[in-house]
PDB file of N, CA, C and O in Angstrom:
ATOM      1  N   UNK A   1     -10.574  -5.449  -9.426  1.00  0.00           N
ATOM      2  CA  UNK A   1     -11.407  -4.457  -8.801  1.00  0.00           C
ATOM      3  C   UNK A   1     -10.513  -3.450  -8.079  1.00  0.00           C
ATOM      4  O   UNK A   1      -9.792  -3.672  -7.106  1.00  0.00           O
ATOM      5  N   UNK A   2     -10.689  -2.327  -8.722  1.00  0.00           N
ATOM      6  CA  UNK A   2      -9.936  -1.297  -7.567  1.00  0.00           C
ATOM      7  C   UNK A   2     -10.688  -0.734  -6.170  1.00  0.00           C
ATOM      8  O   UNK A   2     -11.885  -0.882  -5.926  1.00  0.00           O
ATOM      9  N   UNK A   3      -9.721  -0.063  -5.322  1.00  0.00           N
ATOM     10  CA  UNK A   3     -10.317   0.671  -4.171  1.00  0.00           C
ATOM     11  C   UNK A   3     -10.206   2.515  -4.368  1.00  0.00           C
ATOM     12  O   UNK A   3      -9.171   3.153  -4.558  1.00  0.00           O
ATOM     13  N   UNK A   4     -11.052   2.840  -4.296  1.00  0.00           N
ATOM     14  CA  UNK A   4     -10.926   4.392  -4.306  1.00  0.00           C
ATOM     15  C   UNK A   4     -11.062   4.626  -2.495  1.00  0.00           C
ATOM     16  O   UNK A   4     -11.639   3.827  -1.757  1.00  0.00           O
ATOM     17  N   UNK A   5     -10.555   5.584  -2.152  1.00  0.00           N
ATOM     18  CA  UNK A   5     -10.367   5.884  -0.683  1.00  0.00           C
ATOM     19  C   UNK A   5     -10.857   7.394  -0.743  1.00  0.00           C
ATOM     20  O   UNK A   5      -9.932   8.070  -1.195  1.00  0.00           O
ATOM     21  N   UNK A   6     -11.775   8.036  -0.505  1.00  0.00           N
ATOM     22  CA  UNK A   6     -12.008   9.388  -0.495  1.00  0.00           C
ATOM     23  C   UNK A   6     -12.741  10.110   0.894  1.00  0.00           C
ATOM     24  O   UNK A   6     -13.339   9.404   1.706  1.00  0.00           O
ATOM     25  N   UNK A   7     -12.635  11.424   1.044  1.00  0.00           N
ATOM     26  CA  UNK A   7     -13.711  11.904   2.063  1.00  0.00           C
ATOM     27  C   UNK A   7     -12.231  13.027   2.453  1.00  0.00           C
ATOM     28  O   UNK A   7     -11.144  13.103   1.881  1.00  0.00           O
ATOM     29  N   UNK A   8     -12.760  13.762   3.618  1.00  0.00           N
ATOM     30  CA  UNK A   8     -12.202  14.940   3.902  1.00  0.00           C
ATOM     31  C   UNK A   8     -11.888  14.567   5.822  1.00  0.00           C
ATOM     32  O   UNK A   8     -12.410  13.707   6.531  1.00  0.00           O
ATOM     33  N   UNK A   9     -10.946  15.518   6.127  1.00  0.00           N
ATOM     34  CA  UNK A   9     -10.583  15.651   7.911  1.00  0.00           C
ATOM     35  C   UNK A   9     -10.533  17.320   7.814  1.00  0.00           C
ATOM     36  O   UNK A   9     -10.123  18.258   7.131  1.00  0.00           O
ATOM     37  N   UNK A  10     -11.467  16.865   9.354  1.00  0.00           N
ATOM     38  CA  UNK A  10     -11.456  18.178  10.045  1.00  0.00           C
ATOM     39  C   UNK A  10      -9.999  18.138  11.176  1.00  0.00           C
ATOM     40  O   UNK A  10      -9.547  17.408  12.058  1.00  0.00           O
ATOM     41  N   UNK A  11      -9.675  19.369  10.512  1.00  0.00           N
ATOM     42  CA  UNK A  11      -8.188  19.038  11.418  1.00  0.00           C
ATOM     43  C   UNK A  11      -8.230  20.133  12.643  1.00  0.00           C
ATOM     44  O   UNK A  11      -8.866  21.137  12.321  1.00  0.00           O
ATOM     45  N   UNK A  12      -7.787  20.159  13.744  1.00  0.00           N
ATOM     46  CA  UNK A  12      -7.079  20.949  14.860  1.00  0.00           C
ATOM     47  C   UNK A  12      -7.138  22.265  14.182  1.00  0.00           C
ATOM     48  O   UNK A  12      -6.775  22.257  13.005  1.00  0.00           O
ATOM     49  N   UNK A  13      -7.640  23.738  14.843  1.00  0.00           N
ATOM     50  CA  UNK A  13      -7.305  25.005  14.331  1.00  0.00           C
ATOM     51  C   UNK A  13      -5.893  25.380  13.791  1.00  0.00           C
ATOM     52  O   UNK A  13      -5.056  25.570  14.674  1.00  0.00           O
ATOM     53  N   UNK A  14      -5.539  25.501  12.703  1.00  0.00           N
ATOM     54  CA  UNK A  14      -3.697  26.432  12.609  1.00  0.00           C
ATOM     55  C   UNK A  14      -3.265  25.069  12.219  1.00  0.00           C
ATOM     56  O   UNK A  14      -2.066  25.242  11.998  1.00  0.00           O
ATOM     57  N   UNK A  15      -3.526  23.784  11.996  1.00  0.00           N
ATOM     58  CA  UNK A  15      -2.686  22.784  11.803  1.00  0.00           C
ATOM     59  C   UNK A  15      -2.362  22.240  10.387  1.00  0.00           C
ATOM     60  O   UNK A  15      -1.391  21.530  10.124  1.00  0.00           O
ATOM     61  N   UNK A  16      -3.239  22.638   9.568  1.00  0.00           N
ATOM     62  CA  UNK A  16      -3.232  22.076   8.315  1.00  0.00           C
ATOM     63  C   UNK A  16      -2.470  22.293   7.325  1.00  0.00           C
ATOM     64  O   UNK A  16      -2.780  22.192   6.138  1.00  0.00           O
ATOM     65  N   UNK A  17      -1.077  22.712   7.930  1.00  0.00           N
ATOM     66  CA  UNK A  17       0.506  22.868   6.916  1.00  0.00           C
ATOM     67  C   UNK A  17       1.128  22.001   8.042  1.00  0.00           C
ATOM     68  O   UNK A  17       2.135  21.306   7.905  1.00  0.00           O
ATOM     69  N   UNK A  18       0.809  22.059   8.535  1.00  0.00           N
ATOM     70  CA  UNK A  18       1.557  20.836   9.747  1.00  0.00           C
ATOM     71  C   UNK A  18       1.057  19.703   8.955  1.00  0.00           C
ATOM     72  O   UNK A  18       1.949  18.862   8.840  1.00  0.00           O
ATOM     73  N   UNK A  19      -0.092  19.345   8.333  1.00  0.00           N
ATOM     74  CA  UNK A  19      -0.462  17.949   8.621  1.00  0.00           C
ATOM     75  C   UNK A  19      -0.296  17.877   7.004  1.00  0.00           C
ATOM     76  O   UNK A  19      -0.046  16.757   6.558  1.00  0.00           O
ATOM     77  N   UNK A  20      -0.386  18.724   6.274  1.00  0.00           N
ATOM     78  CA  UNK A  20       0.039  18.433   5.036  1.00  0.00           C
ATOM     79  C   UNK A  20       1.361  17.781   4.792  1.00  0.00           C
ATOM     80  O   UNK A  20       1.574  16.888   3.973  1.00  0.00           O
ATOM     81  N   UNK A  21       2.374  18.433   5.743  1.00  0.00           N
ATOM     82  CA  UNK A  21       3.713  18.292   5.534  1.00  0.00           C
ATOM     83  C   UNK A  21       4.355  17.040   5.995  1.00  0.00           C
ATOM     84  O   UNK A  21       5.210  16.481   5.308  1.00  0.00           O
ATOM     85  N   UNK A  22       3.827  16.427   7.545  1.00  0.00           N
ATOM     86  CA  UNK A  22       3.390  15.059   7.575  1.00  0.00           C
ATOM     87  C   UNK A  22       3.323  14.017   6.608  1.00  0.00           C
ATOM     88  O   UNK A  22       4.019  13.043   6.320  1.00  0.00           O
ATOM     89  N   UNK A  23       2.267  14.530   6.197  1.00  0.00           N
ATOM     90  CA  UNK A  23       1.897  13.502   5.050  1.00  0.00           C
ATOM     91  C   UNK A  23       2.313  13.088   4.292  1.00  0.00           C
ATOM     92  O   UNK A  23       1.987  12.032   3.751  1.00  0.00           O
ATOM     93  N   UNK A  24       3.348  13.952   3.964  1.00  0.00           N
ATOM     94  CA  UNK A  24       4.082  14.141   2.162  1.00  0.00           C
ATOM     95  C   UNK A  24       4.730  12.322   2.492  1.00  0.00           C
ATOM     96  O   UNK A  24       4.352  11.429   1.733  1.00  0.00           O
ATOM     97  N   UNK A  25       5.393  12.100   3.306  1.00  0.00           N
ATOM     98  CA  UNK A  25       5.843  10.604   3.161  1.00  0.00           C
ATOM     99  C   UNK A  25       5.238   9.751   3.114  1.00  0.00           C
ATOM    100  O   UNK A  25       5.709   8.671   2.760  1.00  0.00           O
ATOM    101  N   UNK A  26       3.802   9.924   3.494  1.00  0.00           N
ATOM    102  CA  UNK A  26       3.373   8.271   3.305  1.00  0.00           C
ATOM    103  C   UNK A  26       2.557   8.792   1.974  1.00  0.00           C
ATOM    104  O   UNK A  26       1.482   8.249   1.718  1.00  0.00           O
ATOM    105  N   UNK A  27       3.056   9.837   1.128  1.00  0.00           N
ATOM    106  CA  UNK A  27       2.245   9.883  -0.218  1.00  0.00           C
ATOM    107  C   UNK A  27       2.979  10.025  -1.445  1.00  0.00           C
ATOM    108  O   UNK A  27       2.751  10.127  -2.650  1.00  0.00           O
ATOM    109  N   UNK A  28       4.330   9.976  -0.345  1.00  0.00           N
ATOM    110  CA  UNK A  28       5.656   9.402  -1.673  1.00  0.00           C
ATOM    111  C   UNK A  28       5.807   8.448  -1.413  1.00  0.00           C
ATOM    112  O   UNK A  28       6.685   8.041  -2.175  1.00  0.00           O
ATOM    113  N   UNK A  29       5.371   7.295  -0.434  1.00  0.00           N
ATOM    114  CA  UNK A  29       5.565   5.664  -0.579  1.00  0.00           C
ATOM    115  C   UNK A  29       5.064   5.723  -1.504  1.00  0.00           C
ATOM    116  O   UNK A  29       5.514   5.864  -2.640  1.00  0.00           O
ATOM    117  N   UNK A  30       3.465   5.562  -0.929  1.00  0.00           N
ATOM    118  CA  UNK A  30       2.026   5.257  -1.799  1.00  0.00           C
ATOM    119  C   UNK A  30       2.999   5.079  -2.986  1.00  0.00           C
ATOM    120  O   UNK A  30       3.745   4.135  -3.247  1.00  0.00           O
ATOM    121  N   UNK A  31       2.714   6.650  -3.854  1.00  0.00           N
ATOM    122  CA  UNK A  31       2.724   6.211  -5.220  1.00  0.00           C
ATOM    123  C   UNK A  31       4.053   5.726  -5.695  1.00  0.00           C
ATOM    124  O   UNK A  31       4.363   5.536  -6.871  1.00  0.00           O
ATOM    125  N   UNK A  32       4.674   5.579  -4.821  1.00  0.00           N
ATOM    126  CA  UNK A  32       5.972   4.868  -5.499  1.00  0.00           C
ATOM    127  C   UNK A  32       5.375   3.334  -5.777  1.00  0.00           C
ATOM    128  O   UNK A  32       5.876   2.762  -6.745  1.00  0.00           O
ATOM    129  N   UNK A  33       4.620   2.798  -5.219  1.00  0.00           N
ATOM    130  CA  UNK A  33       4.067   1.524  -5.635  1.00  0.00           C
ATOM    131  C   UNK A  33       3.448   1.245  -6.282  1.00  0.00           C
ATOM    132  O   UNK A  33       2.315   1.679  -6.072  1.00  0.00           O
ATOM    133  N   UNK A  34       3.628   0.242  -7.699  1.00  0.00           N
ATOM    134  CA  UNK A  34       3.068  -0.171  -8.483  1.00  0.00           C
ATOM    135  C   UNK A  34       1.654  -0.833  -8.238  1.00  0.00           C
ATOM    136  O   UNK A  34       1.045  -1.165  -9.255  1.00  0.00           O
ATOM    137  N   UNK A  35       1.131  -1.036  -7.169  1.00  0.00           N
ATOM    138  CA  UNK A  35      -0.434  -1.073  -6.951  1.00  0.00           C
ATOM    139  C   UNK A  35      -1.333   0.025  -6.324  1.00  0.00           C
ATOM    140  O   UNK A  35      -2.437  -0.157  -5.813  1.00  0.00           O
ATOM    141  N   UNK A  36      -0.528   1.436  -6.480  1.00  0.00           N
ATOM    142  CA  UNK A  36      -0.783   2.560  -5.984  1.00  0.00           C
ATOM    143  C   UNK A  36      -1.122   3.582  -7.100  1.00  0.00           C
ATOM    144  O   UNK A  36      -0.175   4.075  -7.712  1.00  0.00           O
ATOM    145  N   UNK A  37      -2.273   3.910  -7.390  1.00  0.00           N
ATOM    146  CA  UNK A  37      -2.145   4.656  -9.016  1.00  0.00           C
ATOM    147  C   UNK A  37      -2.734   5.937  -8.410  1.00  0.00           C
ATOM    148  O   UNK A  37      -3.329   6.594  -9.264  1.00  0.00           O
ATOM    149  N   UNK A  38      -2.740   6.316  -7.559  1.00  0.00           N
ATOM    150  CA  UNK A  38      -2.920   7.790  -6.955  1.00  0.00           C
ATOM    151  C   UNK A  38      -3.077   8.167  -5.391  1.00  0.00           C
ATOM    152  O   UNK A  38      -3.923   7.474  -4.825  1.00  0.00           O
ATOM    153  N   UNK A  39      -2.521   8.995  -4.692  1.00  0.00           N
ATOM    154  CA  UNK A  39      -2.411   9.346  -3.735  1.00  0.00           C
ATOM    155  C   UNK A  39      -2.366  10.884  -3.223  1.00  0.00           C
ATOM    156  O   UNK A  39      -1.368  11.565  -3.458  1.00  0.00           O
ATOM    157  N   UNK A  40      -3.274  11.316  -2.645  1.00  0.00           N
ATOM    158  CA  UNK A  40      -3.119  12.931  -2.284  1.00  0.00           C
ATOM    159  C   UNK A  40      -3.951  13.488  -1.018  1.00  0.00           C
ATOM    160  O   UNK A  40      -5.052  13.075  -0.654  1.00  0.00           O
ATOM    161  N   UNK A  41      -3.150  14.562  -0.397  1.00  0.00           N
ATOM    162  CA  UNK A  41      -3.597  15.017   0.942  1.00  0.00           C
ATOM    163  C   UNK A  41      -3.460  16.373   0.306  1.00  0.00           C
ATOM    164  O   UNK A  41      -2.424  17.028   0.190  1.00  0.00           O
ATOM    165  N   UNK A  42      -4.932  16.753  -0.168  1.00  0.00           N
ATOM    166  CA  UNK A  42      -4.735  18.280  -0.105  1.00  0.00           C
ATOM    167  C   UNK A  42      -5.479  19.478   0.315  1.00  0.00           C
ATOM    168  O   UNK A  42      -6.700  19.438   0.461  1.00  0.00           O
ATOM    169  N   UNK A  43      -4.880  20.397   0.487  1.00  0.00           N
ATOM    170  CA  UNK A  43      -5.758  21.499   1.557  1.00  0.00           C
ATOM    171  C   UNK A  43      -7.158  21.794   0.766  1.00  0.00           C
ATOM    172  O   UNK A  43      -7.262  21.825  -0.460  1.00  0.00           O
ATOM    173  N   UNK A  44      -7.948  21.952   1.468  1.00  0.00           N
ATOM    174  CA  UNK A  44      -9.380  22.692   1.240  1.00  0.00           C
ATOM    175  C   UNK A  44      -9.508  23.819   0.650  1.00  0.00           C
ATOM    176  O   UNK A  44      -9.821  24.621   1.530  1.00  0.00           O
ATOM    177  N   UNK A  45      -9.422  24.538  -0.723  1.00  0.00           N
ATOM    178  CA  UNK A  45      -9.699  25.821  -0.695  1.00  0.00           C
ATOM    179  C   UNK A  45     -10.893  26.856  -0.264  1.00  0.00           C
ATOM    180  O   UNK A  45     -11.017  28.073  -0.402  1.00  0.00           O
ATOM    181  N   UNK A  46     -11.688  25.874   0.298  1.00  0.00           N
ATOM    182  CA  UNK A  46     -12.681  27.347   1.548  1.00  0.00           C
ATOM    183  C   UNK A  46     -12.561  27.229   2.784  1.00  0.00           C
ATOM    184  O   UNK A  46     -12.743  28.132   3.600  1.00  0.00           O
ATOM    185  N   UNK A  47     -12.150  25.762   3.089  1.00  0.00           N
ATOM    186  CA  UNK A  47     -11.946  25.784   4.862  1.00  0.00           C
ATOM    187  C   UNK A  47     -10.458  25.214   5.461  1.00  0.00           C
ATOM    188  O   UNK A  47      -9.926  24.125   5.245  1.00  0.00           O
ATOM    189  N   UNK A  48     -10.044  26.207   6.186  1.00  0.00           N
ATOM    190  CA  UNK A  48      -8.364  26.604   6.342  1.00  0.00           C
ATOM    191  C   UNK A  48      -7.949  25.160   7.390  1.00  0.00           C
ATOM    192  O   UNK A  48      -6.778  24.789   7.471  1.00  0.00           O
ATOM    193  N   UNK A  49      -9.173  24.390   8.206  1.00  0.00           N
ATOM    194  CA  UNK A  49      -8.687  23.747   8.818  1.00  0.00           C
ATOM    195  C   UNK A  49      -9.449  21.673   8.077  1.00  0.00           C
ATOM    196  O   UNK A  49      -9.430  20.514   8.490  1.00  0.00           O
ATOM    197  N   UNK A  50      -9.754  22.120   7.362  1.00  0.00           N
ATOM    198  CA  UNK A  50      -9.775  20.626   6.408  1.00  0.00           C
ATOM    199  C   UNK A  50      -8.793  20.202   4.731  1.00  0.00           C
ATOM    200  O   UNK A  50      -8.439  20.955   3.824  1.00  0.00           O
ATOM    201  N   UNK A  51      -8.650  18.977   4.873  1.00  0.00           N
ATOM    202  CA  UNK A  51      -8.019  18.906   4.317  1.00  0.00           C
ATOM    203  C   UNK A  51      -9.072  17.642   3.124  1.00  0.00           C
ATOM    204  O   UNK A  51      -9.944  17.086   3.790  1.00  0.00           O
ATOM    205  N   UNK A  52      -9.070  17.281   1.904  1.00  0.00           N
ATOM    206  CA  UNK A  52      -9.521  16.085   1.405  1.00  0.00           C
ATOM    207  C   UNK A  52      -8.147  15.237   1.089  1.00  0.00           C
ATOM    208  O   UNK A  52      -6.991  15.635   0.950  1.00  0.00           O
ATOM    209  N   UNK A  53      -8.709  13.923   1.028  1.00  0.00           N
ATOM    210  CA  UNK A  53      -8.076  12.552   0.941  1.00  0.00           C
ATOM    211  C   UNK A  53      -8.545  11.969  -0.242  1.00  0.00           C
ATOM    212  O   UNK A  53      -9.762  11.925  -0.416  1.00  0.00           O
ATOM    213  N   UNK A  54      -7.741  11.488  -1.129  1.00  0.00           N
ATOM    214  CA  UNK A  54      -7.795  10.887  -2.306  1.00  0.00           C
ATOM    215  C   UNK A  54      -7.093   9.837  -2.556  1.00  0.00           C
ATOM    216  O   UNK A  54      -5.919  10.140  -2.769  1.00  0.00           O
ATOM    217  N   UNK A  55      -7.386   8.292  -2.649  1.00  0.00           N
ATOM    218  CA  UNK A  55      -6.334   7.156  -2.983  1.00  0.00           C
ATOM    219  C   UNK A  55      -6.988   6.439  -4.188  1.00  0.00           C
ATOM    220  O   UNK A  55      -8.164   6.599  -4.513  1.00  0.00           O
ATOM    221  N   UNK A  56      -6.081   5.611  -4.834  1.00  0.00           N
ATOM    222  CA  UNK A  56      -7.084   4.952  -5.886  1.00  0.00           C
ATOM    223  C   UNK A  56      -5.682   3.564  -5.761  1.00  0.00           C
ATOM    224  O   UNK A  56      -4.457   3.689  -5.750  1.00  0.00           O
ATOM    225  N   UNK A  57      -6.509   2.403  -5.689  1.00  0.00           N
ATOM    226  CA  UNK A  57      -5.133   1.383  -5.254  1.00  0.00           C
ATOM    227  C   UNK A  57      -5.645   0.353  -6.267  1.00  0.00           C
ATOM    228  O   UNK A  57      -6.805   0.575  -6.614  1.00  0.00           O
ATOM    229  N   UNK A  58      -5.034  -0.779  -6.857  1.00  0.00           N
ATOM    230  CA  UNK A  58      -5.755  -2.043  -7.974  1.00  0.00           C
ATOM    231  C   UNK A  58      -6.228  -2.679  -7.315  1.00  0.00           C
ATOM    232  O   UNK A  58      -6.791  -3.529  -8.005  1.00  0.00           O
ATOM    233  N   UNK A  59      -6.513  -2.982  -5.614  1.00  0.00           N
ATOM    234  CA  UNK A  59      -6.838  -4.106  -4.900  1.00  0.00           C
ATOM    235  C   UNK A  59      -6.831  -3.482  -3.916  1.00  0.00           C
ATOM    236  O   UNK A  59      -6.316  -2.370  -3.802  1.00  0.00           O
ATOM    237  N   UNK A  60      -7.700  -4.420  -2.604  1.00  0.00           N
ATOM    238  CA  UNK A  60      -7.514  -4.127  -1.370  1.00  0.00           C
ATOM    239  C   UNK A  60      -6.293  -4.386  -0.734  1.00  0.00           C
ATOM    240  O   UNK A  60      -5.759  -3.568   0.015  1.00  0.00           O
ATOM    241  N   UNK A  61      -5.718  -5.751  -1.059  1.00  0.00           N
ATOM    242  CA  UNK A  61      -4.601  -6.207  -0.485  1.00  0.00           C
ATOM    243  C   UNK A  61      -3.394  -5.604  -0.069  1.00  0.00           C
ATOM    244  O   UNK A  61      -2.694  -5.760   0.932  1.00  0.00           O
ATOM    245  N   UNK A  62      -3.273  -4.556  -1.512  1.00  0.00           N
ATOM    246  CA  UNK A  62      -1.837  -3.794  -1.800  1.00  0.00           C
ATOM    247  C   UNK A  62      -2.034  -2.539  -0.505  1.00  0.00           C
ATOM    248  O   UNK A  62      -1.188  -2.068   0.256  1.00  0.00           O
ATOM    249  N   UNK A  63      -3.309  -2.294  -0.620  1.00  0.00           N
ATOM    250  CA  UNK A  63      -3.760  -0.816   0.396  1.00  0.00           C
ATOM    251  C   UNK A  63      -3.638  -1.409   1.840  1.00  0.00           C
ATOM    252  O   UNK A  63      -2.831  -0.939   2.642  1.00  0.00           O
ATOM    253  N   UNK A  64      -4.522  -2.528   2.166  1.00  0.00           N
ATOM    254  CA  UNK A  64      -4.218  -2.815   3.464  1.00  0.00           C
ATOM    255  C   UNK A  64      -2.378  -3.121   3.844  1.00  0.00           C
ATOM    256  O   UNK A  64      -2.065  -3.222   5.030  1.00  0.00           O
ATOM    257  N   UNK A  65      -1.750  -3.193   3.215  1.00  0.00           N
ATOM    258  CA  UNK A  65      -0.155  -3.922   3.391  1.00  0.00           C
ATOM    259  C   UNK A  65       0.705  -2.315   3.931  1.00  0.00           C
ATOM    260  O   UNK A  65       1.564  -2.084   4.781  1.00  0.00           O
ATOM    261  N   UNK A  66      -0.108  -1.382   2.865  1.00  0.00           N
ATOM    262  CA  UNK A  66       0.581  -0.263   2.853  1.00  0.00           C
ATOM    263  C   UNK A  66       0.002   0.495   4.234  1.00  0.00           C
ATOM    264  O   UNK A  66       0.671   1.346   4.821  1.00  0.00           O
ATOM    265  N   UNK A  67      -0.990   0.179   4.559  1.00  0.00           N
ATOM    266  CA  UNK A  67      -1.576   0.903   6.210  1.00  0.00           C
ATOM    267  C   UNK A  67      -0.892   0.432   7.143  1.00  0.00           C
ATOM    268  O   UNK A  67      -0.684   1.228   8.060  1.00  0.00           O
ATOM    269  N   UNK A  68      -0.139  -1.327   7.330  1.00  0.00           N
ATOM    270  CA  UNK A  68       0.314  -1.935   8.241  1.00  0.00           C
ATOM    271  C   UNK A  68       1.707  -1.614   7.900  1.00  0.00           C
ATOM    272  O   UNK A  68       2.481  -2.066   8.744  1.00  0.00           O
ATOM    273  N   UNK A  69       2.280  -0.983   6.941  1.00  0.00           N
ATOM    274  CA  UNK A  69       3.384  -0.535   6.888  1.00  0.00           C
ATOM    275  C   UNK A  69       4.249   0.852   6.683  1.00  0.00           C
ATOM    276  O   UNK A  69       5.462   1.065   6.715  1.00  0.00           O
ATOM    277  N   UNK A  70       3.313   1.554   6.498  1.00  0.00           N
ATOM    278  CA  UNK A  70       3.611   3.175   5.815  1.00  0.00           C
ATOM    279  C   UNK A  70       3.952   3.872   6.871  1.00  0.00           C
ATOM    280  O   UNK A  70       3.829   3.422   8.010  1.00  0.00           O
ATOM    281  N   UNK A  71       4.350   4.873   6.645  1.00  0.00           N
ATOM    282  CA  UNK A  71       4.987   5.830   7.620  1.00  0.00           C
ATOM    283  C   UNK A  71       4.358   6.149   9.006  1.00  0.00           C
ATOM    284  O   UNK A  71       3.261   6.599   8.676  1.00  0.00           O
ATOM    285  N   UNK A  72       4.394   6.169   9.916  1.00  0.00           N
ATOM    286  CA  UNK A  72       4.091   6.671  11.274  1.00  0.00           C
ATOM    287  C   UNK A  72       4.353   7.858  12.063  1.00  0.00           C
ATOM    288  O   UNK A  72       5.006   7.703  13.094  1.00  0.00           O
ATOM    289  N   UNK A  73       3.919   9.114  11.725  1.00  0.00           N
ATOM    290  CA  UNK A  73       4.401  10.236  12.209  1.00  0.00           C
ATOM    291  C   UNK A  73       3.592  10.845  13.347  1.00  0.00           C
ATOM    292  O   UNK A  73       4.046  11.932  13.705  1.00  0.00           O
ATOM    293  N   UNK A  74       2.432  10.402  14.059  1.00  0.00           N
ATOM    294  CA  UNK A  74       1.918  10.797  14.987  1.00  0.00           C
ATOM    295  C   UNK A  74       0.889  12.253  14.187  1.00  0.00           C
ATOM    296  O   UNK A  74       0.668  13.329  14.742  1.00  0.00           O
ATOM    297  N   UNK A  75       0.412  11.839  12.779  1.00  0.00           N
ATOM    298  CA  UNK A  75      -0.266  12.737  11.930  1.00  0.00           C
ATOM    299  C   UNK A  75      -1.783  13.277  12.657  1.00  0.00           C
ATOM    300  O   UNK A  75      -2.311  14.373  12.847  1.00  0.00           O
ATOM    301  N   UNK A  76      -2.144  11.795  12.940  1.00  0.00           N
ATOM    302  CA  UNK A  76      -3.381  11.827  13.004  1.00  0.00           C
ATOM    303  C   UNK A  76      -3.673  12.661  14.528  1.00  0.00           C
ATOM    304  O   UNK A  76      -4.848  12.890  14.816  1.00  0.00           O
ATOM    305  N   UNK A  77      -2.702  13.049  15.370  1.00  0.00           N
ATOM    306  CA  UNK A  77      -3.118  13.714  16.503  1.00  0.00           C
ATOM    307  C   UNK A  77      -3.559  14.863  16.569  1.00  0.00           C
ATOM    308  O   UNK A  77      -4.112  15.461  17.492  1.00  0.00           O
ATOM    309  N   UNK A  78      -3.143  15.330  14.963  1.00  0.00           N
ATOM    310  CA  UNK A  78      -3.565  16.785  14.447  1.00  0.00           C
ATOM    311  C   UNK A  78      -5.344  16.712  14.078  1.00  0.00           C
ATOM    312  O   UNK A  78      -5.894  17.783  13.821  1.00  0.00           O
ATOM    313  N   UNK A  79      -5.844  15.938  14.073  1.00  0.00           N
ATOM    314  CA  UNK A  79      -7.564  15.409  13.424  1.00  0.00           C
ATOM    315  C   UNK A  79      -8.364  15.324  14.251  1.00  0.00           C
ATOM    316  O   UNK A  79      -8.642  14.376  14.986  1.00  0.00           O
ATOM    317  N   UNK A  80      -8.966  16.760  14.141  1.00  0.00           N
ATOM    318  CA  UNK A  80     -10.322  16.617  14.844  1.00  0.00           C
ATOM    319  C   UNK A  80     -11.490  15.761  14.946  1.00  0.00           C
ATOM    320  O   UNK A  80     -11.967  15.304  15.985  1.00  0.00           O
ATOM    321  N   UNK A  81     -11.930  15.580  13.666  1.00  0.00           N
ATOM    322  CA  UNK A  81     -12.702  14.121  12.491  1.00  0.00           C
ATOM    323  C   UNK A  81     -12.565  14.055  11.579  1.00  0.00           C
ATOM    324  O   UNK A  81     -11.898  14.882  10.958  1.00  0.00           O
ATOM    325  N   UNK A  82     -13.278  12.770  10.905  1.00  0.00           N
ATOM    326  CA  UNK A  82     -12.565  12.750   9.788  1.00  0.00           C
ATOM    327  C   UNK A  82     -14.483  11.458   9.016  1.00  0.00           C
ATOM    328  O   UNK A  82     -15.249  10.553   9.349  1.00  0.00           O
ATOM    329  N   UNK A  83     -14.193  12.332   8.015  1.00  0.00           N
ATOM    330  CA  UNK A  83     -15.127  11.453   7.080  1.00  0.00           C
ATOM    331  C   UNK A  83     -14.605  10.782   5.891  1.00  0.00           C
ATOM    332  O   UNK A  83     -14.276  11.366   4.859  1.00  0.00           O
ATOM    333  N   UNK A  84     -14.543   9.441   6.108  1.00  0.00           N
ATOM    334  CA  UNK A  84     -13.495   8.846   4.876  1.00  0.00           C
ATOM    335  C   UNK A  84     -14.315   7.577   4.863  1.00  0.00           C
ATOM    336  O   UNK A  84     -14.814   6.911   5.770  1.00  0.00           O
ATOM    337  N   UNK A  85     -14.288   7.396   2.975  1.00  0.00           N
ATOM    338  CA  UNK A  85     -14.844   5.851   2.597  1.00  0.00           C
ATOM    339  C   UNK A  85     -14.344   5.596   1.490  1.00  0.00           C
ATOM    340  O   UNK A  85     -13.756   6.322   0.688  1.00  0.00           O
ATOM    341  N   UNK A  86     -14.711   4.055   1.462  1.00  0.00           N
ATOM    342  CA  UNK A  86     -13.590   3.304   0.575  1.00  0.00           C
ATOM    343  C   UNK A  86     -15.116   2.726  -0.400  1.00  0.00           C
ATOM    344  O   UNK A  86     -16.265   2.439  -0.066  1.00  0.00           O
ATOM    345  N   UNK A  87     -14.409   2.759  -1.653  1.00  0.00           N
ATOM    346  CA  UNK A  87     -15.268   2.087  -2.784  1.00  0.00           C
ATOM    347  C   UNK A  87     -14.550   1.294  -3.700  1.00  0.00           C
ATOM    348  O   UNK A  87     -13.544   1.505  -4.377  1.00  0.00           O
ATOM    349  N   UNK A  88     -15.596  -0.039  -3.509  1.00  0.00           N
ATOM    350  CA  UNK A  88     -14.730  -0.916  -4.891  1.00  0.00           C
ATOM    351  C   UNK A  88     -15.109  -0.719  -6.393  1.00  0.00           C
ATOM    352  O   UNK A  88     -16.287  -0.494  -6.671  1.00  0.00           O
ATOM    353  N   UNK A  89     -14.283  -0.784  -7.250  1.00  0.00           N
ATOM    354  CA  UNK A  89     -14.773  -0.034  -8.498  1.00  0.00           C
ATOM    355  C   UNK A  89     -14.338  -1.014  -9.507  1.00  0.00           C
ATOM    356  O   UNK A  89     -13.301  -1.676  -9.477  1.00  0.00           O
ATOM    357  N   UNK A  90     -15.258  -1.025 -10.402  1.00  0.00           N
ATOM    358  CA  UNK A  90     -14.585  -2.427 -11.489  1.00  0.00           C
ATOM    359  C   UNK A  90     -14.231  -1.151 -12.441  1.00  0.00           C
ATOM    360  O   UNK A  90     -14.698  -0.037 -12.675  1.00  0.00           O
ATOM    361  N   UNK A  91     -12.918  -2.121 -12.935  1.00  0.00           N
ATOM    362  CA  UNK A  91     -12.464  -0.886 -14.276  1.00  0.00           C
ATOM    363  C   UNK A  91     -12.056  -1.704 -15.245  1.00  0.00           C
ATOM    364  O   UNK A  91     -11.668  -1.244 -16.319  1.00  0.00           O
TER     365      UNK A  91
END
């Protein structure tokens, strides 16, 4: 069963090349891992301060390991809110 991870953040006014750029490391772990089959933080093309979130992992296990271990950059201080959900998907 896979996990899809999707939904969008409302980020801080002016921040969302800041928080893109952030990101880029914990989305070159991600897919460097073989239980990681997609990963992406990318800007909104109508609204300058959201961004959408996209993961697709083979299991929960591999995703939770990678949250208790992935990069830590103090990203999320840039996030106003954030609407994000996880779905299990048989494939």
């Amino acid at each position: 069963m896979a996990i899809i991870v999707a939904g969008k953040l409302r980020l801080k006014p002016g921040s969302r090349g800041e928080f893109i750029e952030k990101s880029r490391d914990a989305m070159t772990q991600a897919r460097s891992l073989d239980a990681c089959e997609d990963f992406s933080v990318s800007p909104d093309p109508i609204d300058e301060n959201r961004v959408n979130i996209f993961e697709k992992w083979i299991a929960r296990a591999p995703l939770e390991e990678f949250r208790n271990s992935g990069p830590d950059n103090d990203s999320f201080s840039l996030v106003e809110s954030f609407d994000i959900n996880e779905y299990e998907i048989n494939t």
